[in-house]
DRENDO-1510 file (C-alpha; in Angstrom, 1 decimal, always signed):
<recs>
REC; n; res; u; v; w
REC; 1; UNK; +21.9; -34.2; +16.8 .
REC; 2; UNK; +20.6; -31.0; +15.1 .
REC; 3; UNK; +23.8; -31.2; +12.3 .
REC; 4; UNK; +22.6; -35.0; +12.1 .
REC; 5; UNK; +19.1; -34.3; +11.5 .
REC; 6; UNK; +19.3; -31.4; +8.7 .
REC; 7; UNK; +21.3; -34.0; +6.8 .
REC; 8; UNK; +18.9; -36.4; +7.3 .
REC; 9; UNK; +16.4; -34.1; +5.9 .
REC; 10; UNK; +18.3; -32.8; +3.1 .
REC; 11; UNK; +18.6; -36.9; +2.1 .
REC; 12; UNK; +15.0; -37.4; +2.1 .
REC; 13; UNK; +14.4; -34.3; -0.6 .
REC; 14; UNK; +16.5; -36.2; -2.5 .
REC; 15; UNK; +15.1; -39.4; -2.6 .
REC; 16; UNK; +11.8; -37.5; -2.9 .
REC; 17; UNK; +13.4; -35.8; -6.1 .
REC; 18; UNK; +14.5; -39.7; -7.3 .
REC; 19; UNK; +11.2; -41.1; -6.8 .
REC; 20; UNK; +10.0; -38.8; -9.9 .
REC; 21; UNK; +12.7; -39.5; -12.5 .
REC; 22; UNK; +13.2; -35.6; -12.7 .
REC; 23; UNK; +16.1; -34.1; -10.8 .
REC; 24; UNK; +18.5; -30.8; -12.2 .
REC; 25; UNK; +18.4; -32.7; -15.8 .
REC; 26; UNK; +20.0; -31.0; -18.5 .
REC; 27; UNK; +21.0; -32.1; -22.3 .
REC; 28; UNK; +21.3; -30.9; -25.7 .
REC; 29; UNK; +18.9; -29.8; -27.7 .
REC; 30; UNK; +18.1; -31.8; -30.9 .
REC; 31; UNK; +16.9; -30.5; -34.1 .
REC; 32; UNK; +13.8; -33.0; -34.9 .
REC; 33; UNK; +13.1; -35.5; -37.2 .
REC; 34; UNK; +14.5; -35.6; -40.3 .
REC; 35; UNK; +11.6; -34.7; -43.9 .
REC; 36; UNK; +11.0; -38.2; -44.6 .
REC; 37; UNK; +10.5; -39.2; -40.7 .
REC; 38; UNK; +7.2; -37.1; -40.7 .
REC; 39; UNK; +4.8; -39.0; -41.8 .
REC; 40; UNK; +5.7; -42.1; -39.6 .
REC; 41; UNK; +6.2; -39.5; -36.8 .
REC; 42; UNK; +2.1; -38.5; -37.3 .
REC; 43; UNK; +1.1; -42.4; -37.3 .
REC; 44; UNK; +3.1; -43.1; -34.1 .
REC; 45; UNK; +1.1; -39.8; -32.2 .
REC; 46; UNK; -2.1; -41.0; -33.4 .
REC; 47; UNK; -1.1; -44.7; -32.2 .
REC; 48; UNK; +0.0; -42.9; -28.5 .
REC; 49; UNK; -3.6; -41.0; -28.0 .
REC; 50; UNK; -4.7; -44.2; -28.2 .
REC; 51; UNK; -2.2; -45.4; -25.5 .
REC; 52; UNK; -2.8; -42.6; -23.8 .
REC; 53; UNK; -6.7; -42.8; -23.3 .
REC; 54; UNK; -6.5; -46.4; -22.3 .
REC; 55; UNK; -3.6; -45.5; -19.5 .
REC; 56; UNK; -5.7; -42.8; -18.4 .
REC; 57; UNK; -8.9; -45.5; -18.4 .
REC; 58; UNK; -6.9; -48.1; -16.7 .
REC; 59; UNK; -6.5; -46.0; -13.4 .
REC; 60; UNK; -3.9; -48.2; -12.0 .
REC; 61; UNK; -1.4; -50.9; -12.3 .
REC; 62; UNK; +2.1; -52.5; -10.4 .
REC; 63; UNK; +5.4; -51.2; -10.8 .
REC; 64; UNK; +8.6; -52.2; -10.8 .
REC; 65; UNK; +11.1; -49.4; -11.4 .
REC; 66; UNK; +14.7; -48.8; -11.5 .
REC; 67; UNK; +16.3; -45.2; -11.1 .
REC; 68; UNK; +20.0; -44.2; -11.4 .
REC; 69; UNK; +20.8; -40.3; -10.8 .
REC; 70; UNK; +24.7; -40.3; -12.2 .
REC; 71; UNK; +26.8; -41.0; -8.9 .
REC; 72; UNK; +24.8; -40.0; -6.7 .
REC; 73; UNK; +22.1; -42.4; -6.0 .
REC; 74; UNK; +20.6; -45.0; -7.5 .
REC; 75; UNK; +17.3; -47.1; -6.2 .
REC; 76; UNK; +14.6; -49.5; -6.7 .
REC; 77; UNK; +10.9; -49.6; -6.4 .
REC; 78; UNK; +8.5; -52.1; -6.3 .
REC; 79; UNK; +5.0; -51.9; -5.7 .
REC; 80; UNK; +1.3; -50.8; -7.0 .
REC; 81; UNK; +0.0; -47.2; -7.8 .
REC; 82; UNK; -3.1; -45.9; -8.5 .
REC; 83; UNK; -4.2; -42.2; -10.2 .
REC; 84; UNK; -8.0; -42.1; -10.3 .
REC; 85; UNK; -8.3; -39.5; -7.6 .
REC; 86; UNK; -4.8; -38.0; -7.5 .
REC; 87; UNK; -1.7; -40.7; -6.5 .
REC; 88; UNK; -3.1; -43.7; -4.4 .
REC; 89; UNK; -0.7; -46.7; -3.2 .
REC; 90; UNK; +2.2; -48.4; -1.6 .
REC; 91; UNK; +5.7; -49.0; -3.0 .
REC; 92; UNK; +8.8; -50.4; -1.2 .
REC; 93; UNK; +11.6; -48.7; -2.0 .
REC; 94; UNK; +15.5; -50.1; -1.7 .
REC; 95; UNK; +18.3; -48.1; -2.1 .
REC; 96; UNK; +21.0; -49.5; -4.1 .
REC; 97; UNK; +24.2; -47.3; -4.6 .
REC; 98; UNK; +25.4; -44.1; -4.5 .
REC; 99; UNK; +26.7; -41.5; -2.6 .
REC; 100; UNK; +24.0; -40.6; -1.1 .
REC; 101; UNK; +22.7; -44.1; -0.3 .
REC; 102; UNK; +26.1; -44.7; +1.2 .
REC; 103; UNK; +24.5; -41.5; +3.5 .
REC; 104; UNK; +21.4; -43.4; +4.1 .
REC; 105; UNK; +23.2; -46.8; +5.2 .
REC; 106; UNK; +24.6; -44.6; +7.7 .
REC; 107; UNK; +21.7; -43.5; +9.5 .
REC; 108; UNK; +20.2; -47.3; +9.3 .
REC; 109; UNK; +18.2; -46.6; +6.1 .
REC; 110; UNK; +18.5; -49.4; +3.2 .
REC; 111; UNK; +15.1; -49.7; +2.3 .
REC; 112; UNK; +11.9; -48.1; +3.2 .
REC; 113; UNK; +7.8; -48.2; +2.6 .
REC; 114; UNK; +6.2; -45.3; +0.8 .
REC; 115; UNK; +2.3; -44.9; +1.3 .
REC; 116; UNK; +1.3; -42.7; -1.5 .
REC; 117; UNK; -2.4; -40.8; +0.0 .
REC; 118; UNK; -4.8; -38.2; -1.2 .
REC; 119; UNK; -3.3; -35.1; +0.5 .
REC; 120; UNK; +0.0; -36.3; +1.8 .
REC; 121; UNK; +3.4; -39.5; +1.5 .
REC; 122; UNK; +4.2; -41.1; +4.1 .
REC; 123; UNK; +7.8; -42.7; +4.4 .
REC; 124; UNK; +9.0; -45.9; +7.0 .
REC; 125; UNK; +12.1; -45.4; +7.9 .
REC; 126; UNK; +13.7; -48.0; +10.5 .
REC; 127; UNK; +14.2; -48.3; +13.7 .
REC; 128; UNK; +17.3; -46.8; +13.4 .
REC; 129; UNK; +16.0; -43.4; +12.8 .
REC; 130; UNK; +13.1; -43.8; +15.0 .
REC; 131; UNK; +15.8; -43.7; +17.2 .
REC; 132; UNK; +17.4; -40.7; +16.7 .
REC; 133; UNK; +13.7; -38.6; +15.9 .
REC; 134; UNK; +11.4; -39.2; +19.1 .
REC; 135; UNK; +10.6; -42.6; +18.8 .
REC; 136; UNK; +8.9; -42.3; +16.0 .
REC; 137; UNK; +9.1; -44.7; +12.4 .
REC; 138; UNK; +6.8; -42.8; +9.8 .
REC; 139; UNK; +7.4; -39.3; +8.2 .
REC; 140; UNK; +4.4; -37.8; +6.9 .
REC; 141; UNK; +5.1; -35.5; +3.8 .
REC; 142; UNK; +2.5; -33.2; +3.2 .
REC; 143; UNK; +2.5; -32.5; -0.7 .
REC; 144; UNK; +1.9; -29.0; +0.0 .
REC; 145; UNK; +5.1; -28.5; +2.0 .
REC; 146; UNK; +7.3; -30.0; -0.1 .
REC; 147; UNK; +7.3; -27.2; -2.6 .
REC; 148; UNK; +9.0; -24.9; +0.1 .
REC; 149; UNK; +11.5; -28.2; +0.6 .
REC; 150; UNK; +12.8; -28.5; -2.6 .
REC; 151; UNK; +14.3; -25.1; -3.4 .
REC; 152; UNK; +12.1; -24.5; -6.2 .
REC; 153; UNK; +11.2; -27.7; -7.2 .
REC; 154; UNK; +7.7; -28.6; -6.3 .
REC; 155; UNK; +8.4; -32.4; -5.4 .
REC; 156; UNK; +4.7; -32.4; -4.2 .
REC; 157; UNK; +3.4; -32.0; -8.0 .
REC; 158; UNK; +5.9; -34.5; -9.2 .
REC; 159; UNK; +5.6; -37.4; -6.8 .
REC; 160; UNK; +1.4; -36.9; -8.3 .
REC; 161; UNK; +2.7; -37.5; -11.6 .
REC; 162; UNK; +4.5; -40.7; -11.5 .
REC; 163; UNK; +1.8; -42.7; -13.0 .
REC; 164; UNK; +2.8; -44.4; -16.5 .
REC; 165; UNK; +0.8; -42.2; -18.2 .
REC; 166; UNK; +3.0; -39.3; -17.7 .
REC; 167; UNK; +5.5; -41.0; -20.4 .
REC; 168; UNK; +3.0; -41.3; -22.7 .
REC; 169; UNK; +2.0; -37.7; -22.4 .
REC; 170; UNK; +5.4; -36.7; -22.8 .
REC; 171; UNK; +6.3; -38.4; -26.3 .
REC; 172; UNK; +3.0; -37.1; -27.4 .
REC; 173; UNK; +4.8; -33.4; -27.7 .
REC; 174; UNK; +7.8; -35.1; -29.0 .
REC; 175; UNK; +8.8; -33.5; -32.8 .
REC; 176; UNK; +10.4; -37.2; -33.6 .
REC; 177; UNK; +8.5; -39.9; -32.5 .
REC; 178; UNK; +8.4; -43.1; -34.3 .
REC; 179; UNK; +7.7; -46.4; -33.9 .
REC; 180; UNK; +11.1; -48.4; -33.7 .
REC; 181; UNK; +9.5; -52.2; -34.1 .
REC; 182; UNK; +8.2; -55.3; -32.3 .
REC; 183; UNK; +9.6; -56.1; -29.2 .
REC; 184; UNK; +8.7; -59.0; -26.0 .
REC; 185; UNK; +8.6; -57.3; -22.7 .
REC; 186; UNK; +7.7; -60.1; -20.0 .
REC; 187; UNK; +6.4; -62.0; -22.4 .
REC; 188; UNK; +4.2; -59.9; -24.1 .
REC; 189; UNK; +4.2; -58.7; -28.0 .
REC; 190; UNK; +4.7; -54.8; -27.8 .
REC; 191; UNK; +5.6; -52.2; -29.9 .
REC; 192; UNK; +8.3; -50.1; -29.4 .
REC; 193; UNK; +8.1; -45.9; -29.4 .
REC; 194; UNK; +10.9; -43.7; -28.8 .
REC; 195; UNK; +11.5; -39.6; -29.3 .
REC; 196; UNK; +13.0; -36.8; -27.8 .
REC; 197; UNK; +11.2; -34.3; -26.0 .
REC; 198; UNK; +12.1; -30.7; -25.7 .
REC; 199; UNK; +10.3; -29.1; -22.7 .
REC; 200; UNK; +9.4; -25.8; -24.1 .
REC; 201; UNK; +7.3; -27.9; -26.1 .
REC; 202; UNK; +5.5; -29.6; -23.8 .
REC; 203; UNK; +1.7; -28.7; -24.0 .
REC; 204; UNK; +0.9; -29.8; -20.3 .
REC; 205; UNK; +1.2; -27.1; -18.5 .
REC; 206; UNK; +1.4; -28.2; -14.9 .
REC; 207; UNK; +4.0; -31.3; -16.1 .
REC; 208; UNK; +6.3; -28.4; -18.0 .
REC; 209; UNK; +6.7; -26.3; -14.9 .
REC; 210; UNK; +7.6; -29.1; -12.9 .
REC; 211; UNK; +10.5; -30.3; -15.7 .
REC; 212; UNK; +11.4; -26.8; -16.1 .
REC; 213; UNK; +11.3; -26.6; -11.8 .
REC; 214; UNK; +13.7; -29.6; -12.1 .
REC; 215; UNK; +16.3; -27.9; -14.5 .
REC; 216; UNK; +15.3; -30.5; -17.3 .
REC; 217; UNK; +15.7; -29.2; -20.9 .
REC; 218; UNK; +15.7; -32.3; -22.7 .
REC; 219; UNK; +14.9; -35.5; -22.3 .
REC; 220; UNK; +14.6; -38.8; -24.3 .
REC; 221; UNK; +11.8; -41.0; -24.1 .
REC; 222; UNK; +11.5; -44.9; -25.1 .
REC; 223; UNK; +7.9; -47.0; -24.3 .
REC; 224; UNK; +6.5; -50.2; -24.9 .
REC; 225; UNK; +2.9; -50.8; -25.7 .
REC; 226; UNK; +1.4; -54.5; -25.8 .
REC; 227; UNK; -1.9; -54.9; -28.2 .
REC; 228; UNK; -4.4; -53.2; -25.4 .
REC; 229; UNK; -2.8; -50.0; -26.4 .
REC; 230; UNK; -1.1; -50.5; -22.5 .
REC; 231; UNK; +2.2; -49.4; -21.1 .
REC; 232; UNK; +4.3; -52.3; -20.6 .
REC; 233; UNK; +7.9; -50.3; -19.9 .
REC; 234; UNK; +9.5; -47.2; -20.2 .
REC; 235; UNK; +12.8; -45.8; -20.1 .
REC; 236; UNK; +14.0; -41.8; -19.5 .
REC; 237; UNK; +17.2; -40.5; -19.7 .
REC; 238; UNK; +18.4; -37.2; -19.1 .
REC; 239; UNK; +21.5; -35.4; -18.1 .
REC; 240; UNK; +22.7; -34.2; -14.0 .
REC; 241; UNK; +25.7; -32.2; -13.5 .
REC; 242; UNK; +26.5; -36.1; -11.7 .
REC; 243; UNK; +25.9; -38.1; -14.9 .
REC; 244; UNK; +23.4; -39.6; -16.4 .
REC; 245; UNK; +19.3; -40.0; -15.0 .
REC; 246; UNK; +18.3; -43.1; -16.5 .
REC; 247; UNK; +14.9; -44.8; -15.4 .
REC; 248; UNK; +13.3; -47.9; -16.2 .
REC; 249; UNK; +9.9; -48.7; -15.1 .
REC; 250; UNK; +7.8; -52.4; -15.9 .
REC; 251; UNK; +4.2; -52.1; -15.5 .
REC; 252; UNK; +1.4; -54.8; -15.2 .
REC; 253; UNK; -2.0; -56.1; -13.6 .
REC; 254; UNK; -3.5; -52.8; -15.3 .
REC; 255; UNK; -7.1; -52.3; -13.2 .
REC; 256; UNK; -6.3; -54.0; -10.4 .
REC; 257; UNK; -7.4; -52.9; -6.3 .
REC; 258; UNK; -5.2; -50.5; -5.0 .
REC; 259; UNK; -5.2; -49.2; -1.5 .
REC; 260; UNK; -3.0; -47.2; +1.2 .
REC; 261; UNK; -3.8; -47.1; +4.5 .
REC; 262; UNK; -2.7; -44.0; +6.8 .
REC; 263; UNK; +0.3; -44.9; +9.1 .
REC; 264; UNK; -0.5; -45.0; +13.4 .
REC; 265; UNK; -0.7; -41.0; +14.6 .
REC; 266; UNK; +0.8; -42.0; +17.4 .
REC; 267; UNK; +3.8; -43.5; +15.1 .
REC; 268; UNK; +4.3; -40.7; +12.6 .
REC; 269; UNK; +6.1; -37.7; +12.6 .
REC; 270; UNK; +5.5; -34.3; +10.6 .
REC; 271; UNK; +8.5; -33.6; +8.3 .
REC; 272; UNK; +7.3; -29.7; +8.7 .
REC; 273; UNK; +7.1; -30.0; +12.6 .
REC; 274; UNK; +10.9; -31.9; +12.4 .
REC; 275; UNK; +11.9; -29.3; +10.3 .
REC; 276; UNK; +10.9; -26.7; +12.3 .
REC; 277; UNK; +12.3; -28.4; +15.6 .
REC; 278; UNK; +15.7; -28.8; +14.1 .
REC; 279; UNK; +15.7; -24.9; +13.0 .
REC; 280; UNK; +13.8; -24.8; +9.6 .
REC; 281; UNK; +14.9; -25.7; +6.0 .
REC; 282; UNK; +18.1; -23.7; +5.9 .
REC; 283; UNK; +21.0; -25.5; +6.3 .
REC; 284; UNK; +22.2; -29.1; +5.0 .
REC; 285; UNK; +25.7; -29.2; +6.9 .
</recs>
């Protein structure tokens, strides 16, 4: 039981590192845009404050996403988020393939609900595992304990920052970004951005320490922005020592209600009180 349940654990951190898009990234460094590329590289940022400020405005919208972390795991989320007061909302999450999802399958976990709240994420995992951890379906992640979880990655900060706006803010410190052309995403006219971003250069602070955290030196950035200056998609690669991280996200309904309600006490678990039961965070075996 207590060899079962630290590699239980050591799952979740990883599916908490997957739900970010960040995760021991690394790639080569590129050497920016080429002299004539400069001038359309300073229309496209002015274009992407615009995008950014109406993101921001917005305050929330639905998600569809798709994340593949080499061989290792790959997932799907579905579901509505909002960032007014910090990360607000509820997103079903299905685990697709990978080794570790192969993991997952094996403790009766597929597909779970994530309830994003002010101070803490809260995670449904089956009745299978209920079984095999008191009785008990939700684990409650405090964002403040996750830091110690992740072995220097502060999955707590970056399961905050998975609004659409964090894309935006990225290509904005991007030394080649241009606009690529017109494109129709779900229907809608957009226009096409893409650059590469190298982290040392990214004026956030918070958002570079939690790439840096994450091993990420480089990563390339693609969005799509429909004539409300609005994020319609966005694609992120980077590199893992497992391959390739590669997510897609489709967002929509910009402004619309978004709520998550607190799981039953008497139905939720502490992952820092499981942790501690099962002998603290040392140990994955």
């Amino acid at each position: 039981m207590k060899c079962t349940t630290r590699r239980r654990l050591a799952l979740l951190v990883t599916v908490a590192a997957a739900l970010t898009g960040t995760a021991s990234c690394t790639s080569a460094r590129s050497s920016g845009p080429p002299e004539g590329d400069r001038e359309g590289t300073s229309a496209s940022l002015t274009a992407l404050r615009s995008v950014e400020r109406s993101t921001d405005r917005a305050e929330s919208a639905r998600v569809r996403s798709t994340t593949v972390m080499g061989t290792e795991l790959s997932l799907e989320a579905d579901g509505a988020l909002g960032w007014r007061h910090g990360l607000t909302g509820t997103l079903t999450i299905t685990y697709t393939g990978g080794t570790t999802a192969e993991a997952m399958r094996g403790l009766g976990i597929t597909s779970m609900e994530a309830r994003y709240l002010s101070d803490a994420y809260y995670a449904r995992m089956g009745d299978q595992f209920a079984a095999k951890a008191g009785g008990k379906h939700w684990l409650k992640y405090a964002y403040d304990d996750l830091e110690a979880l992740g072995g220097g990655v502060n999955f707590g900060d970056q399961l905050l920052n998975t609004t659409p706006n964090q894309s935006v803010k990225l290509l904005l410190d991007s030394a080649d970004v241009r606009a690529i052309g017109e494109d129709t995403v779900d229907g809608r006219p957009t226009t096409h951005y893409s650059g590469t971003v190298e982290v040392g250069d990214v004026s956030d602070a918070e958002l570079r320490k939690q790439l840096e955290q994450a091993g990420v030196t480089t990563e390339t950035v693609d969005i799509w922005v429909d004539g409300q200056d609005l994020l319609v998609k966005k694609v992120e690669k980077a590199r893992m020592a497992t391959g390739e991280l590669t997510q897609t996200a489709y967002y929509s309904d910009y402004g619309l209600k978004v709520s998550a309600k607190e799981p039953p006490a008497d139905d939720t678990e502490d992952f820092r009180d499981l942790l501690e039961r099962q002998g603290g965070a040392g140990g994955t075996s």
